[in-house]
Steps between C-alpha positions, in 0.01 A plus 500: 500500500512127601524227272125383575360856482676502152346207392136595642526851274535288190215301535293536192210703507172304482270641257123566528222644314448818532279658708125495385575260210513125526548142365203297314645211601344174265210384805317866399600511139245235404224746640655807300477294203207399554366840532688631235408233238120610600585834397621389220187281376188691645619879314597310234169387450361883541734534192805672658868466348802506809752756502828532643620822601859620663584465821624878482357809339559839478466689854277756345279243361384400841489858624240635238302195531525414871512848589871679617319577844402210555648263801583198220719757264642759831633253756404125343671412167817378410670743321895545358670694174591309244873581470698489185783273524738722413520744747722424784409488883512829680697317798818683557728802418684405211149397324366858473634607210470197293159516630397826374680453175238184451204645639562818155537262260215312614242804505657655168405143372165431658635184662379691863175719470605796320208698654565866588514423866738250428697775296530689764594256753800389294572887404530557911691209533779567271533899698515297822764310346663740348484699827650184682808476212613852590467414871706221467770659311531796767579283771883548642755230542453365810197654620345356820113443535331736698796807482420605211260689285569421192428087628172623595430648197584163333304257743186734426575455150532149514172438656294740314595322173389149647238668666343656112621144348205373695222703292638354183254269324702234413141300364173441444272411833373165469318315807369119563137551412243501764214392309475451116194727373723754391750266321220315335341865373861571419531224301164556306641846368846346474355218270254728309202283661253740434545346068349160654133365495382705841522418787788346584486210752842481692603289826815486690627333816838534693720698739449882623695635738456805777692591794244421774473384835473103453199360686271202445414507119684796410859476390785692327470312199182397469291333226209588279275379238336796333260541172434782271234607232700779313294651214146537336231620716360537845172275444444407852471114359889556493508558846299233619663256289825574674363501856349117361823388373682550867215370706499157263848513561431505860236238486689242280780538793228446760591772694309558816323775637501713166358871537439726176438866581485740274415895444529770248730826541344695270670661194706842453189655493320424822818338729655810561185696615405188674871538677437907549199414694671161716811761537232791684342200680817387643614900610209479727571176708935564422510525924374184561739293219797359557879673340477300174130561428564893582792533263297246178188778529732739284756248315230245446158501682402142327775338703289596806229233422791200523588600838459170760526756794185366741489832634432693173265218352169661641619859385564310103156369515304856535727594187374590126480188291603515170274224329197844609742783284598277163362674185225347296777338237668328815174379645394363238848362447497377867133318465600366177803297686322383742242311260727385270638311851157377608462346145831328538383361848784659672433603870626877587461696782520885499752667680489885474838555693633344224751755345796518278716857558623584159355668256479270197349289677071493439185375534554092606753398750469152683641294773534149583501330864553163622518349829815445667727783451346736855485840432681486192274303321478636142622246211415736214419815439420717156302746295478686177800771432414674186721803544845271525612444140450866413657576841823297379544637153217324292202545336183557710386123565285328707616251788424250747682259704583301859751370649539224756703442783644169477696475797133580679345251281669208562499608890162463518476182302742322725309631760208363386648164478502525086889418446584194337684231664880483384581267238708220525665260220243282286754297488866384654741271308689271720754388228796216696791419214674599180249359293188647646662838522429520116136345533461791773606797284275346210217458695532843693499689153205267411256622784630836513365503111183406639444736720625387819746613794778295573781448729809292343750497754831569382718231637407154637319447832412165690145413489440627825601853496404576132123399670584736753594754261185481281295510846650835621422622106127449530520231227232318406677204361815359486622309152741234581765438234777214607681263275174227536278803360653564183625127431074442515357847354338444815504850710431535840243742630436569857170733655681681777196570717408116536801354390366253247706419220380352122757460177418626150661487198606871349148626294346294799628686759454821297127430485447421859674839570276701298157330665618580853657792533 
């Protein structure tokens, strides 16, 4: 290999995000804060507390709450074992034994699952072992591969005992949550919630994270604000409270183009006859769906009414609706809902395609549009789930909740021209000798205390270029500090945009501040 082609190999490798995650660089972050701080306020005011809940959870968390057949929990999460450290890497020969010794003292003392599959796996292990130790020890002195028998015998060995190490589990399942309903019901059993005044009022906001194809809006780690009434009862004031909270949310952002539509799905009463009769509906027109549609009319006939599939949108509009099959407590339910909106002045439409698959889920369910975001315009979508705490190990317990997608969100409000302009510097110091150096640092600590941004360069610049500086910054001012300014108290202050320039003294200057910016 030449000298240059030596060289080129050892060129360090240039680092980039990963694919479907990204940067926030600081020109967005101010409309992510912005956002978020909204959040923040507005639920506040509805009298919800925040939580903050692990990036991680248990796999099997997400798989009785999501659903294990499900695309989100079968091909979309992030999921790894969470290894002990002391157990060495299965990477070579000489590691086996040590390996297996580990993995026996680890299940005798719980440190690995010590479930009875687990048992066994370990129990198989050690005969495959065992089986490879005799191999090994009836090999002949200076046996070649491939002559002889008794080197087969020990090659088959040797793999099957890597091959059974593999079925060892060495840890508990834990994935990158995908959404945060089932941590935050987790957490209300975890924390014995259900001992609090009812309901409780919980909001979150952060990261989730699924392993889809990236596309405008939709990412691998993606971002949600979500909000949860765990608790009390199902009074349908509790439902239109929540659906008020988001949409003043939405308003107070001035998002544009907002859409409410809502439905009901019935109750474990009347949704699964209602999905019995959709189900024989569907067996009558399966020729003329597409593959997807034909194989949801026996896993999940509701996921039929989501499809965007122009051809089969005439054959979903002859179908049974399920807002005509709800049982009297659901109607009433239903009715009830939609008053308590009306009375709040809040604008819905209804939408009887609107479904959710799973079957804790009941009677409301909503979604929010906006404009900007094509095809893919929902920002937020929710219902009622009054089957989930149970469902993960609690008491029976009423629920509602929504989450929204943030990433989506602030698409559409920087689409709709609602970002706010980047901020510069309120103010730059250009400080010129040893003595105003001092009067700098003082009066940089002094303005940051009141509450404004500044830029205090860290060495000395001419006059010139320290302008130039502040200019590139966004400042709006420039304080002048030279040897003249502190021999007089006398500072320097300098608009930017016009450049007119005035001196004050210190509380002077601090006052003139204060007015105009």
């Amino acid at each position: 290999m030449s000298e240059g082609a030596a060289k080129k190999e050892e060129k360090p490798r240039k680092f980039q995000a990963i694919r479907g995650t990204r940067d926030l660089l600081p020109s967005e972050t101010a409309l992510w804060n912005r956002v978020e701080q909204t959040a923040h306020e507005v639920f506040a005011t509805f009298g919800y507390g925040e939580i903050r809940l692990p990036i991680f959870e248990s796999t099997d968390l997400f798989a009785r709450a999501v659903g294990g057949e499900t695309d989100i929990v079968s091909k979309e999460m992030y999921t790894f074992e969470d290894r002990p450290i002391g157990i060495p890497d299965l990477t070579a020969f000489t590691d086996l034994g040590e390996y297996v010794a580990a993995v026996e003292s680890a299940i005798r003392s719980e440190v690995i699952p010590n479930t009875l599959s687990n048992r066994e796996a370990v129990k198989t292990l050690r005969k495959k072992f065992d089986d490879f130790v005799d191999a090994s020890q009836q090999l002949k002195p200076g046996f070649s591969q491939g002559s002889d028998k008794q080197f087969e015998a020990y090659r088959s060995s040797f793999f099957q005992a890597h091959f059974f190490a593999t079925y060892v589990q060495l840890g508990e399942l834990l994935s990158l949550r995908p959404e945060a309903t089932a941590s935050v019901c987790r957490a209300y059993i975890e924390h014995n919630m259900q001992q609090l005044p009812q309901p409780v009022k919980l909001y979150y906001m952060g990261p989730m994270f699924r392993r889809e194809r990236p596309q405008k809006g939709r990412h691998r780690q993606f971002y949600q604000i979500g909000a949860e009434v765990v608790g009390g009862s199902d009074a349908p004031a509790i439902d239109a409270e929540v659906i008020e909270m988001v949409m003043t949310f939405f308003d107070r952002l001035e998002l544009q183009g907002v859409q409410l539509d809502i439905n009901s799905i019935g109750c474990r009463e009347c949704r699964p006859k209602y999905v019995e009769l959709l189900r024989a509906a569907l067996l009558k027109v399966k020729d003329e769906l597409g593959p997807d549609s034909q194989r949801r009319i026996e896993t999940n006939p509701l996921r039929v009414l989501d499809s965007k599939l122009e051809s089969e949108q005439g054959i979903i509009a002859t179908l049974p609706r399920i807002a005509d099959h709800l049982c009297e407590d659901c109607t009433k339910h239903y009715a009830a809902v939609k008053h308590q909106l009306e009375i709040r002045g809040v604008i819905f439409r209804e939408n009887w395609r609107l479904v959710r698959g799973l079957d804790y889920y009941m009677r409301t369910t909503f979604e929010i549009t906006a404009q900007g975001l094509g095809s893919q315009n929902a920002v937020c979508g929710g219902g009622r789930y009054d089957g989930l705490v149970e469902l993960l190990g609690g008491p029976p317990t009423k629920g509602i909740g929504f989450a929204i997608g943030e990433d989506r969100l602030i698409l559409s409000l920087q689409e709709s021209g609602k970002a706010p302009a980047q901020q510069g510097r309120d103010v730059y110091i250009a400080w010129m000798g040893e003595r105003a150096q001092a009067t700098a640092i003082r009066a940089a600590k002094d303005l940051r205390k009141a509450g404004f941004s500044v830029e205090l360069p860290p060495v000395e610049q001419k006059f010139g270029k320290a302008l130039g500086h502040a200019d590139k910054l966004g400042a709006k001012y420039a304080l002048i500090l030279g040897d003249n300014e502190v021999s007089e108290g006398l500072w320097t202050l300098k608009t930017l945009a016009d450049g007119s320039q005035a001196k004050f003294t210190e509380p002077d200057l601090l006052e003139h501040l204060k007015k105009h910016l």
